[in-house]
C-alpha positions in Angstrom: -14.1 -49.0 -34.8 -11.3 -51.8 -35.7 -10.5 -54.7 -33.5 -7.8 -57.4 -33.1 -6.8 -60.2 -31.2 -5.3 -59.6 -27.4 -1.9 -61.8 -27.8 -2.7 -65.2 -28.2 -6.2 -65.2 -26.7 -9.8 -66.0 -28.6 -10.7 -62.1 -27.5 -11.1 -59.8 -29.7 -10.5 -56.0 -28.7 -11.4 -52.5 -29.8 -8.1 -51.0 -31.0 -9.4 -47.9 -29.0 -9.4 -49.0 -25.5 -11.5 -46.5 -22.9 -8.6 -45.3 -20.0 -10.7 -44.4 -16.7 -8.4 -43.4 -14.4 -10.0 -39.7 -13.9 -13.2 -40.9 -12.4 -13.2 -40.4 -9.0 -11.1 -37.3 -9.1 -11.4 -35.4 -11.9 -14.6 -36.6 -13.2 -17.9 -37.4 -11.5 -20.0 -40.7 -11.4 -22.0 -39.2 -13.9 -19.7 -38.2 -16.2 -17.8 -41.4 -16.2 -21.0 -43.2 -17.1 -21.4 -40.8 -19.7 -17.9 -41.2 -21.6 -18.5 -45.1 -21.3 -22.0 -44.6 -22.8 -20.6 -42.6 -26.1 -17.3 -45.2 -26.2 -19.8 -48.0 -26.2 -22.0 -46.8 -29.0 -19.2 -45.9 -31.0 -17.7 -49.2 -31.4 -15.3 -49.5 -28.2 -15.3 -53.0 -26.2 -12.6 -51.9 -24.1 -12.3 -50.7 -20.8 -8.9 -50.3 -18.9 -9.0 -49.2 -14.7 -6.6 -50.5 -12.0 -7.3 -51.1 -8.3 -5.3 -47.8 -7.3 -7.7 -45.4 -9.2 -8.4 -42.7 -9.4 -5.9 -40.4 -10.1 -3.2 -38.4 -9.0 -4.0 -41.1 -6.7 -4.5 -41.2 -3.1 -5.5 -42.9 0.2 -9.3 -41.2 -0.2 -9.8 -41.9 -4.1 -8.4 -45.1 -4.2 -10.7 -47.5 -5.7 -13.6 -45.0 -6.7 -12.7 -45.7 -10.3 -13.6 -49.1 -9.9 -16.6 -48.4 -8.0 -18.0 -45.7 -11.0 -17.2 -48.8 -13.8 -19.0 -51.4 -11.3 -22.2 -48.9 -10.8 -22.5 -48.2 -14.7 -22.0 -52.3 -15.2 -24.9 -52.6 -13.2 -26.7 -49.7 -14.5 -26.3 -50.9 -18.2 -26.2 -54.5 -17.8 -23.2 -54.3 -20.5 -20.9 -56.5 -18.6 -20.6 -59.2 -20.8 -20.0 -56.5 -23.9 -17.2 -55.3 -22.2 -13.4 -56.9 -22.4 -12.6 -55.2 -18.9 -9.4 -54.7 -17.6 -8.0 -54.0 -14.6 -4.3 -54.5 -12.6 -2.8 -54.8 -9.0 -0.6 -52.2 -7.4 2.8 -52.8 -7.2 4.4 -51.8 -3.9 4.8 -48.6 -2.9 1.7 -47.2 -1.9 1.5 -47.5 2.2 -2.7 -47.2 1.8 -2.6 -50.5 -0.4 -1.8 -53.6 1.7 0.8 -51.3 3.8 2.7 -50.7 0.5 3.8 -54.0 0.3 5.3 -56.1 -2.8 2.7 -57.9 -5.0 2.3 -61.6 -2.8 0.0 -64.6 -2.6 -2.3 -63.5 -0.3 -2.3 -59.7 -2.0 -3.4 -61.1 -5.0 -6.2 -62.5 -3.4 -7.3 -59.6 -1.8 -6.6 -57.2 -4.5 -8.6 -59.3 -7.2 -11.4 -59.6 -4.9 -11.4 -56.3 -3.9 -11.4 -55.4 -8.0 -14.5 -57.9 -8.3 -16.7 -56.1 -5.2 -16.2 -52.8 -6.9 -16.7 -53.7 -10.2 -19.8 -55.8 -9.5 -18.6 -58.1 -11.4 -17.5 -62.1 -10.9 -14.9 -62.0 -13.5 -11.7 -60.2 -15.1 -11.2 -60.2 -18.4 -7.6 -58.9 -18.4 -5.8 -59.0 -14.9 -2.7 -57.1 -15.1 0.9 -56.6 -12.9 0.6 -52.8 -12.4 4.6 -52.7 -12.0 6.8 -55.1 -10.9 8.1 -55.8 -7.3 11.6 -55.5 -9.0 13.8 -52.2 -9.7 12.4 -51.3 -13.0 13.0 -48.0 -15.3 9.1 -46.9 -15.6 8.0 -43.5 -14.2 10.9 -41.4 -14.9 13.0 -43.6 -13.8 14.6 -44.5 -17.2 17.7 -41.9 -16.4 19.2 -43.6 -13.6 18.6 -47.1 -13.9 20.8 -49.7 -13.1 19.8 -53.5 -13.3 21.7 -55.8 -10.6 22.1 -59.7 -10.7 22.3 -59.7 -6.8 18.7 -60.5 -6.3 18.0 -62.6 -9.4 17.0 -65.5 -8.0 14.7 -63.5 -5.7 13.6 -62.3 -8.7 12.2 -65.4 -10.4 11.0 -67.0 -7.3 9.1 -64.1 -7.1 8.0 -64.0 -10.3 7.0 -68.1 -10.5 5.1 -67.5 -7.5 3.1 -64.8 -8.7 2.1 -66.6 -11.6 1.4 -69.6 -10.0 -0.8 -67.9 -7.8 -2.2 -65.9 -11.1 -2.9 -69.7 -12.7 -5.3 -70.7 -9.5 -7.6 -67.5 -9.6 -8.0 -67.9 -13.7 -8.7 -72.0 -12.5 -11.2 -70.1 -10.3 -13.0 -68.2 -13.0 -12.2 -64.8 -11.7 -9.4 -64.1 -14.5 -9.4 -65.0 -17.9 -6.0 -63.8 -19.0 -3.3 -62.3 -17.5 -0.8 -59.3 -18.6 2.1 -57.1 -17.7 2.4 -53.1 -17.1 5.4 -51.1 -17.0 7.7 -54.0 -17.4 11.1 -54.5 -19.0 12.1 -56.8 -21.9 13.8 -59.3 -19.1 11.1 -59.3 -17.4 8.5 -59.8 -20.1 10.5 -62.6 -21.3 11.1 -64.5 -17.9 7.5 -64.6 -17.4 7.0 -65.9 -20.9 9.5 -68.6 -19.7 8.2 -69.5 -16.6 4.8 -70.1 -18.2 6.3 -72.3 -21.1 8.2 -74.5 -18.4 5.7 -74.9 -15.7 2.1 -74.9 -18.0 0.9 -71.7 -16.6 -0.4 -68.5 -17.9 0.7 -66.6 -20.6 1.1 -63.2 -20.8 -1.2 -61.7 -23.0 -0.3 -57.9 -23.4 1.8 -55.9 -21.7 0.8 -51.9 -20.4 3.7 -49.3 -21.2 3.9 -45.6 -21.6 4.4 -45.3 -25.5 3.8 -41.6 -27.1 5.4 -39.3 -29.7 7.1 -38.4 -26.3 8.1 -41.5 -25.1 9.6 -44.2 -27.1 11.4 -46.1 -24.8 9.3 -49.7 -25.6 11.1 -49.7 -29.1 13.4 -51.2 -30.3 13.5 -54.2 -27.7 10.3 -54.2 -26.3 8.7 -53.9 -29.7 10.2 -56.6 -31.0 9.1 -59.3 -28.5 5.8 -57.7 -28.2 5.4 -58.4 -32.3 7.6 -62.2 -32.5 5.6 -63.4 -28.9 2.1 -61.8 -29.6 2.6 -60.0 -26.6 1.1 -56.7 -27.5 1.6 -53.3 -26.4 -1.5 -51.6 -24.5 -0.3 -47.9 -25.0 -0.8 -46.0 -22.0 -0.7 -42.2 -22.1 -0.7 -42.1 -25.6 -0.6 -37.8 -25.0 2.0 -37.9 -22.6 -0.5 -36.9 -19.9 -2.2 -34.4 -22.6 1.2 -32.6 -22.9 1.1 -33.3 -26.7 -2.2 -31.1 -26.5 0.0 -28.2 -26.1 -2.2 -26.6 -23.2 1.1 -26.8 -21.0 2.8 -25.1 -23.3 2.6 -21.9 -21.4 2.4 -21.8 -18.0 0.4 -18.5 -17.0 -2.2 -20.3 -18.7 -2.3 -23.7 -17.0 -5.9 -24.7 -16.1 -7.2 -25.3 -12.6 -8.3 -29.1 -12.6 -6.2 -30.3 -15.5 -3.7 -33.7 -14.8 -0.6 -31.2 -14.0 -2.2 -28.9 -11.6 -3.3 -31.5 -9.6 -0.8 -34.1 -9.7 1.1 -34.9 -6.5 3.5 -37.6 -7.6 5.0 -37.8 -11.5 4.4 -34.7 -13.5 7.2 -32.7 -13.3 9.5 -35.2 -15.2 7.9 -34.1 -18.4 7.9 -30.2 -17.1 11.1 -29.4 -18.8 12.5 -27.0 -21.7 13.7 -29.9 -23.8 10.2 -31.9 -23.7 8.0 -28.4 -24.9 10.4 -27.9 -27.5 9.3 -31.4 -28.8 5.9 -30.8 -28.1 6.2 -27.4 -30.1 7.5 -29.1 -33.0 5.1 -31.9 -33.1 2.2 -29.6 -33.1 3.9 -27.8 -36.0 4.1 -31.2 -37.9 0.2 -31.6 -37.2 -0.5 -28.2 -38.4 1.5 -28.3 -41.3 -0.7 -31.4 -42.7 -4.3 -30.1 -41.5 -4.2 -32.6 -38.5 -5.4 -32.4 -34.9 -2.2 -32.9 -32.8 -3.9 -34.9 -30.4 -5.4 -36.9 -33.2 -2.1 -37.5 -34.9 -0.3 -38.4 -31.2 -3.3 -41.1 -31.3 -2.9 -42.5 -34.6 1.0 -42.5 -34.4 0.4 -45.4 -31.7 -2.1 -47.4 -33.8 -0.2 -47.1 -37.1 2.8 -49.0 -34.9 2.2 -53.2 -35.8 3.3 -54.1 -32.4 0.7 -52.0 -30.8 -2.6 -53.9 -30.1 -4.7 -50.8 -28.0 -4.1 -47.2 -27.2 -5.7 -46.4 -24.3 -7.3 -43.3 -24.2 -8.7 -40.8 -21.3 -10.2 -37.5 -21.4 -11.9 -35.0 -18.8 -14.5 -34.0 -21.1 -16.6 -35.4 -23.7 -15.5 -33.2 -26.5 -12.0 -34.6 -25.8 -13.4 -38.1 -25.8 -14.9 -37.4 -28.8 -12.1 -36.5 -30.8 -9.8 -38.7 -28.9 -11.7 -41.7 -30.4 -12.4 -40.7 -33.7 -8.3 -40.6 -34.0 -9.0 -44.7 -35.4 -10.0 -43.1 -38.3 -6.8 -41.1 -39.1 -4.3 -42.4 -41.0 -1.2 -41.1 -41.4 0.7 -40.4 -44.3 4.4 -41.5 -45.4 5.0 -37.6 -45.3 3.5 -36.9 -41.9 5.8 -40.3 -40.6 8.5 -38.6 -41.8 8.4 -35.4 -40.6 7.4 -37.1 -37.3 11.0 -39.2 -37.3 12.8 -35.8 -38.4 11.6 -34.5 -34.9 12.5 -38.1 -33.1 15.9 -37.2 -34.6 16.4 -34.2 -33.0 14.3 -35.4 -29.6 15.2 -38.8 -29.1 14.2 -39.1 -25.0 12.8 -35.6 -24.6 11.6 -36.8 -20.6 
């Protein structure tokens, strides 16, 4: 396994970081405890959930996610080997807090709620699941359109959610704080806000980032490498699409992410993105690599990536999901993978 600094922090993570979101759904107790078992002897420090786990979520499997990591914590008595992190819902959901905007008092309840089913007293990495803003994550990227009408709003909202973020790390609960599916305004203004008013600094920040899905480069990159702000690369398979088992429809499996998703799938169902898909699995055949492997160490080869954060449904996909850190890529397959960017530049 290889490691590296998160941001500016004294912790060091697994460059491999364990996604969890299927357990509680797709995956039992007892398997979850398995894949963090394996990810754990093979090197990874790393764990990723969120409070609205597990997925496609819901009302009744909210939270079990947390409640399998908190039950193999206990189980193992590995927390202190683990750099676990976790995030708050943004609004949206009516089953969390009535599907209101991240607030003082939700932040309270949502990172004590974290710590009860995580049996746990701290948080290594406490993250901003979206923000309470307009934002272009979750295929909304075609239709976007920033206004300044609620700008201040905005920062208001924003100082008081880190100020509130600064008391609970005072606390002991958090030890850093990051972003997820943010933009490059908002990354920024938080850097800002924690410069001016001595609070705490974004450490990482969680976007979608895939062969697929490009849309953190170039500006996102670029503060992510110049403000040590790295990039914790969710979906790193575009939702196993880059697998190719969606590739054909009549043979769609029962229990697999797309069958049983009730919210964002079908942005990615589209002619244009298996075309892409098609051609990137060509690219991996054509150089004796495992597609999925390749997706994986397309993410790690990227400087301004610090994790990729994997997930898998069964432990031979775990398995060759995290031995992707030792698959390097060569100038010829990175070349043959920007000859398909060309021709598929936002594919979903």
């Amino acid at each position: 396994m290889k490691y590296t600094k998160l941001g500016r922090t004294d912790i060091n993570v697994s460059r491999i970081c364990l996604g969890t979101m299927t357990w509680g759904n797709q995956n039992s107790e007892a398997e979850g405890h398995e894949q963090m078992d394996y990810a754990v002897e093979q090197g990874v420090n790393f764990f990723d959930t969120a409070e609205l786990y597990a997925v496609p979520t819901s009302e009744e499997t909210q939270g079990k996610t947390e409640e399998i990591v908190g039950t193999w914590f206990k189980k193992s008595g590995k927390r202190d080997d683990i750099v676990l992190a976790t995030k708050i819902a943004g609004p949206g959901l009516p089953w969390i807090r009535e599907g209101r905007a991240i607030d003082r008092a939700g932040l309270f309840e949502a990172v004590e709620g974290s710590l009860k089913r995580l049996q746990t007293d701290y948080i290594d990495l406490y993250q901003l699941h979206w923000p309470n803003r307009d934002h272009y994550h979750f295929a909304r990227n075609w239709n976007f359109s920033p206004t300044a009408r609620d700008a201040d709003e905005n920062r208001d909202d924003m100082l008081m959610i880190l100020e509130t973020l600064g008391e609970i790390v005072k606390q002991g609960k958090i030890r850093e704080v990051g972003l997820s599916d943010d933009t490059a305004w908002g990354t920024m203004h938080y850097m800002k806000l924690a410069q001016e008013h001595d609070l705490p600094r974004m450490a990482s920040i969680q976007n979608e980032y895939s062969l697929l899905c490009r849309l953190f480069e170039p500006d996102l990159s670029e503060i992510a490498m110049k403000e040590d702000v790295g990039l914790l690369a969710w979906s790193p398979l575009a939702t196993g699409m880059l697998s190719g088992k969606y590739l054909d429809r009549d043979n769609w499996t029962d229990g697999t992410r797309w069958t049983m998703s009730n919210r964002n799938a079908n942005h990615r169902d589209n002619p244009h993105a298996h075309e892409a898909t098609r051609r990137y699995i060509d690219v991996a055949k054509k150089h004796g690599l495992d597609p999925c492997q390749m997706a994986i160490a397309f993410t790690l080869a990227k400087p301004f990536v610090t994790a990729s954060i994997i997930g898998a449904t069964s432990m031979t996909q775990l398995r060759s999901n995290i031995a992707a850190i030792d698959v390097k890529l060569s100038k010829e397959v990175l070349s043959d993978i920007e000859a398909v960017r060309r021709d598929f530049p936002m594919p979903f």
